[in-house]
N, C-alpha and C positions, 0 to 999 in steps of 0.2 A: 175900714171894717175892723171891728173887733176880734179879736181869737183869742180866746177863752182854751187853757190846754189844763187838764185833771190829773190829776197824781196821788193814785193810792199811798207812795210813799215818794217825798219830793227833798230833794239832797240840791239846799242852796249854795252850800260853801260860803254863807254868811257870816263874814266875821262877827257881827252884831248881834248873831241867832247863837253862837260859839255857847254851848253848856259844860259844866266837869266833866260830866260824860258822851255830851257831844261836840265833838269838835266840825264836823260839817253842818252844823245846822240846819237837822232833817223838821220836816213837817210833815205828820201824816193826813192825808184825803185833805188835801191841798189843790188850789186851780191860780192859776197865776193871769192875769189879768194883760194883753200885747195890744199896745195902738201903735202906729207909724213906725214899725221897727225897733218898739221900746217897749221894758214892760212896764207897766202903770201899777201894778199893785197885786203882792201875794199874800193869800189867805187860808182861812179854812173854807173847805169847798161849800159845808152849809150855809157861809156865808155871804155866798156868792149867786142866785139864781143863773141860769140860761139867759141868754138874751137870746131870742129871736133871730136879731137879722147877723149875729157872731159866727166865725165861725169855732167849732167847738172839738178840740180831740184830747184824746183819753190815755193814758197810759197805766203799768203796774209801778215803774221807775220812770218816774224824770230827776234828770242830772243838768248844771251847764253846761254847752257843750265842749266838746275835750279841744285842748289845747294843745298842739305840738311843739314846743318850742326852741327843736333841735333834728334838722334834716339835714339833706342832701340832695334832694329830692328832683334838682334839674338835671338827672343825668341818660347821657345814652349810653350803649353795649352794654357789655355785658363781663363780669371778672369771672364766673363758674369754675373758672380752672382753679383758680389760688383759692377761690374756697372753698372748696373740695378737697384741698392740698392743706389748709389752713387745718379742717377738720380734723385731716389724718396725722396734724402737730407739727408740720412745717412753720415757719416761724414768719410772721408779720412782716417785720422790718427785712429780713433777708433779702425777700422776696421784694420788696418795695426796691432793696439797693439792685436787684437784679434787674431790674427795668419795669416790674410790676407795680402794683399797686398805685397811688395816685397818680402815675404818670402813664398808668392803661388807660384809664380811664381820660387823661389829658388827651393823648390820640383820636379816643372817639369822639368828647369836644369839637377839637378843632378841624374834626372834616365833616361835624355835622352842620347842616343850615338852622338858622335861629328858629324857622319853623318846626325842624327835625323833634327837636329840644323843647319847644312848646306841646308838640304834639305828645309826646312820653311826660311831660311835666301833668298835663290835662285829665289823661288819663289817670297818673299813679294818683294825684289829691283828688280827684273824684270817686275813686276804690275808697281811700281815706277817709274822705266823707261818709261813705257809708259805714262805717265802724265807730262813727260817733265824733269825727275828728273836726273843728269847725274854724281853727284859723290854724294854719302853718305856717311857720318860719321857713326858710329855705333859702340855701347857701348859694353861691357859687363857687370859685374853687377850684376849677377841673378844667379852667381852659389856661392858666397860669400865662397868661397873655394878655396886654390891652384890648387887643382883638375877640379873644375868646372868651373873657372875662365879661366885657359888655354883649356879647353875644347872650350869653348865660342872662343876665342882669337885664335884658331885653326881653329875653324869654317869660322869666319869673313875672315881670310888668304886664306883657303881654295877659298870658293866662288869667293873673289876678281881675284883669278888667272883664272878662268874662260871666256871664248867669251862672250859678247854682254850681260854682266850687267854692272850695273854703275859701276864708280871707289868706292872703299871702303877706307875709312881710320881710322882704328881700334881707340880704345882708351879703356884704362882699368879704368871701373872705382874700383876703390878699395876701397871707402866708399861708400858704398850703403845704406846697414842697415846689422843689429845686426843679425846673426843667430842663431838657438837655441843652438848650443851647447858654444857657448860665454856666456850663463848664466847671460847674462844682463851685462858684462865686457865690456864697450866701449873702457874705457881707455886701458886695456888689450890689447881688439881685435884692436884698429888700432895702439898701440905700437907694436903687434907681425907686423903689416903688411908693417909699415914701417924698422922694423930693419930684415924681411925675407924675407916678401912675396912678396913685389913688386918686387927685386931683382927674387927671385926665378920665378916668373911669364915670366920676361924678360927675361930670358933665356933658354924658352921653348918655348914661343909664341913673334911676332912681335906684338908689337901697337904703336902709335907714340904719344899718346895724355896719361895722367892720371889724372881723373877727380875723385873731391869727394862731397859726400852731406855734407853740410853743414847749419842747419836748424834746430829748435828746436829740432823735433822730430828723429833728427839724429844725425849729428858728432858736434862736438865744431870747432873753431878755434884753440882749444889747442890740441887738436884731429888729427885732419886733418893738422896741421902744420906740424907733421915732415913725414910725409909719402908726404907732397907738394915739400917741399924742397929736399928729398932724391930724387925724381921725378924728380926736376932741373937738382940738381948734376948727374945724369944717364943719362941728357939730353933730355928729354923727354919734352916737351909741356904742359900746364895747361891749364882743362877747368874745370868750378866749379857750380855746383848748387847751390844756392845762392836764400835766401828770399822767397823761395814759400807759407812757410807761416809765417814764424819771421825771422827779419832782427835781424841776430846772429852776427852779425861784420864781413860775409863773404864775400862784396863787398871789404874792407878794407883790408881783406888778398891778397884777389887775384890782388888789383895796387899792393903791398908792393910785390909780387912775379911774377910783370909782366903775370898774367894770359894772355892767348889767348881770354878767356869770361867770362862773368858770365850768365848763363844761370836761365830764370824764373825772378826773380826781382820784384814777386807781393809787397814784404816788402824789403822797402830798402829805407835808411838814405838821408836828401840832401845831407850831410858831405860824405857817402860813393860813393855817384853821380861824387860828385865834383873828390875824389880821381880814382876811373875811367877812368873817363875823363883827369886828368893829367899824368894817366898812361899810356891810348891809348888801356885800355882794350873795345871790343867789347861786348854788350848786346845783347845776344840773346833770342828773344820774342816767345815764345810758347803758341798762344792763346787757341790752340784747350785744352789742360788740364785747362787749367784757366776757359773754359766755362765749361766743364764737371765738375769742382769742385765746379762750381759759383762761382767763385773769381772774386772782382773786378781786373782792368788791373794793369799790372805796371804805375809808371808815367810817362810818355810817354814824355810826352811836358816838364816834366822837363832833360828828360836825352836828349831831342833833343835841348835845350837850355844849357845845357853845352856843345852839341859837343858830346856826345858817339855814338857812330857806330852802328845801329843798325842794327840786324838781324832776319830772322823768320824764322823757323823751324815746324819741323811734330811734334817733340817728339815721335815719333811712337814708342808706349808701350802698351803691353795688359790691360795695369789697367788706366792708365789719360787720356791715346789719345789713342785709341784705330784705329788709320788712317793711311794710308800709303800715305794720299794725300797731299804733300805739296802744293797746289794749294787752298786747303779751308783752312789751315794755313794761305796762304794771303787774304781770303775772309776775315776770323776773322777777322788777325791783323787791315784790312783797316775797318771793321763794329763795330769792338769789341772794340780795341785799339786807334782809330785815326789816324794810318797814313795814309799818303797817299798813291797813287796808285804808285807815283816815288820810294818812300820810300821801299813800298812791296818788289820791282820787283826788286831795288838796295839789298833791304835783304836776296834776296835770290838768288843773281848772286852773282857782285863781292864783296859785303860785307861779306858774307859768306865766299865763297872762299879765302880772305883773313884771315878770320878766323879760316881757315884751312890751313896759310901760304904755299897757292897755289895759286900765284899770277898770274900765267896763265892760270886761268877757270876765269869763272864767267863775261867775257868781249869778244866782238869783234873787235879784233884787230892786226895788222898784230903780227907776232910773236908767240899769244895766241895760244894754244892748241883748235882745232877747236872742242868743243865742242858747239852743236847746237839745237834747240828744233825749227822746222819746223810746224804754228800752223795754222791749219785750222780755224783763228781769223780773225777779222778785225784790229783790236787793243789791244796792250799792257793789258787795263784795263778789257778787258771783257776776262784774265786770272783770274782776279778777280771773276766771277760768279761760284758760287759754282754749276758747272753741275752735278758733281757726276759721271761723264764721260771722257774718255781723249778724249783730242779738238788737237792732233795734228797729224801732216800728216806723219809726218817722225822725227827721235832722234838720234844725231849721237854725239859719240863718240871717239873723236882720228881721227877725220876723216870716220867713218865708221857708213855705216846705223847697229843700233842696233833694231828699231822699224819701 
């Protein structure tokens, strides 16, 4: 059957629609035309009659639907203490080297069952969904273990294979931080990880993405190189956390290895900008932990005057971003960071989604995967207001109402 969906004003993110003054390629009283999970063709709505046996709905705002492309999102317990602590200006990394922070969270891991972990994954991307969000990314990370690692990475799979949540697309990350029984061994722990464990992980769990910290308080570049590269040669995709609080030379690894991103970028080099940008790596902007940590922003206006791709994300983690709302992710980025409202809405459709070399989300356009967020808005920017509420009417997936 047909589904015919109408749009007083319809925001495709078409690069091909791209004007001087428009950069998302709006169409007003607009209906977009969905067979088999695809869309077949967008127009002016006069030029479209009803069809009969279609089904048919309606909006003020249709957008594609939003793109996460930076979570955390399979996690259980709960950190409230250190962020409560955090708030009142206790220090991040302190707290981490005290026994907190990623390795609170490791404990809950690895005494939860992989059901435990599916069941809180299920729930948070389905809240998500209802705020517009239609494929997410999500990490593992927090069981710093073979054991726990695929547990996590079983989870993410699990869920993904389920009706009416978002699309998932896993990624392991494999430098997280230091567990206690590595004995303070970095070099050790991510030489065992590149010459076993990624291998071993990848043969028990799906992810498509391997991502590592990279940052004073974490891995090196000489660290986290050979566990990057073993990750190429297995084929596997690159996303990197990068500069959240020292610009470690992480930007500079991840052109020199074609990354997908660098994620965070509060510290980061012009020199590593520049390299970036001649790489065609994307920067992905996480304001909600940046405010929770008091950080100032990354340099924004420099990575958008060389040309880097920006993107904005939840970060949705119990300890920096404690949110599942990508929707105050673009309040920040445009209150916090400086972008614009074009820029937000681009960062978190097809910018993202290209950064999850999924080149048919994140846009309305014939061909695209009819992914859609249906919004009880008047306008694109006033996705921008941080309601604390979902503002949308209907969220569809593949074609299919999920919300």
């Amino acid at each position: 059957m047909t589904t015919l969906v109408f749009a007083e004003r319809l925001v495709t993110c078409d690069a091909a629609r791209k004007a001087p003054l428009d950069a998302l390629g709006v169409l007003e009283r607009a209906v977009i035309a969905i067979e088999q999970g695809r869309i077949v063709d967008v127009g002016g709505a006069s030029e479209r009659p009803h069809e009969s046996d279609a089904l048919v709905l309606d909006a003020p705002l249709v957008t594609p639907g939003l793109v996460d492309a930076h979570t955390h999102a399979a996690w259980v317990g709960s950190r409230h203490v250190e962020y409560a602590l955090r708030l009142q200006g206790a220090d991040y990394e302190a707290i981490a080297q005290a026994g907190g922070g990623i390795v609170s969270s490791m404990r809950s891991v690895r005494t939860a069952k992989s059901d435990d972990i599916a069941r809180e994954l299920d729930a948070r991307v389905r809240r998500m969904a209802r705020l517009g969000v239609t494929t997410v990314e999500v990490k593992s990370g927090y069981g710093l273990d073979l054991e726990s690692e695929v547990k996590q990475l079983s989870a993410i799979d699990a869920v993904s294979r389920r009706p009416g949540v978002p699309s998932l697309v896993a990624t392991y990350l494999a430098l997280h931080a230091l567990p206690p029984e590595a004995n303070g061994d970095r070099d050790a722990y991510a030489a065992n990880v590149a010459a076993h464990g990624l291998a071993e992980v990848a043969a028990q769990a799906p992810f498509r993405f391997v991502d590592a910290y990279i940052d004073r308080s974490a891995f090196s570049v000489a660290q986290a190189r050979p566990v990057l590269e073993k990750a190429r040669a297995l084929g596997f995709g690159i996303r990197l956390h990068v500069g959240q609080f020292a610009d470690v030379g992480g930007a500079e690894l991840a052109a020199e290895l074609s990354a997908a991103s660098v994620d965070h970028l509060e510290q980061v080099s012009e020199a590593g900008i520049a390299k970036l940008a001649a790489a065609g790596v994307r920067a992905v902007l996480l304001p909600v932990a940046s405010f929770t940590l008091g950080q100032a922003p990354p340099p924004v206006a420099l990575l958008r005057a060389r040309g880097v791709k920006l993107v904005v994300a939840s970060d949705a983690n119990p300890g920096t971003a404690p949110t599942e709302s990508l929707p105050l992710a673009l309040a920040f980025a445009v209150k916090s960071y400086g972008l614009t409202v074009e820029e937000a809405i681009l960062g978190a459709t097809r910018e993202a989604a290209l950064s999850l070399g999924l080149g048919d989300r994140g846009v309305v356009q014939s061909g695209a995967r009819a992914d859609l967020v249906l919004w009880d808005l008047p306008h694109e920017a006033a996705i921008m207001q941080p309601f604390g509420v979902a503002k949308t009417r209907h969220v569809m997936i593949a074609g299919a109402l999920i919300s």
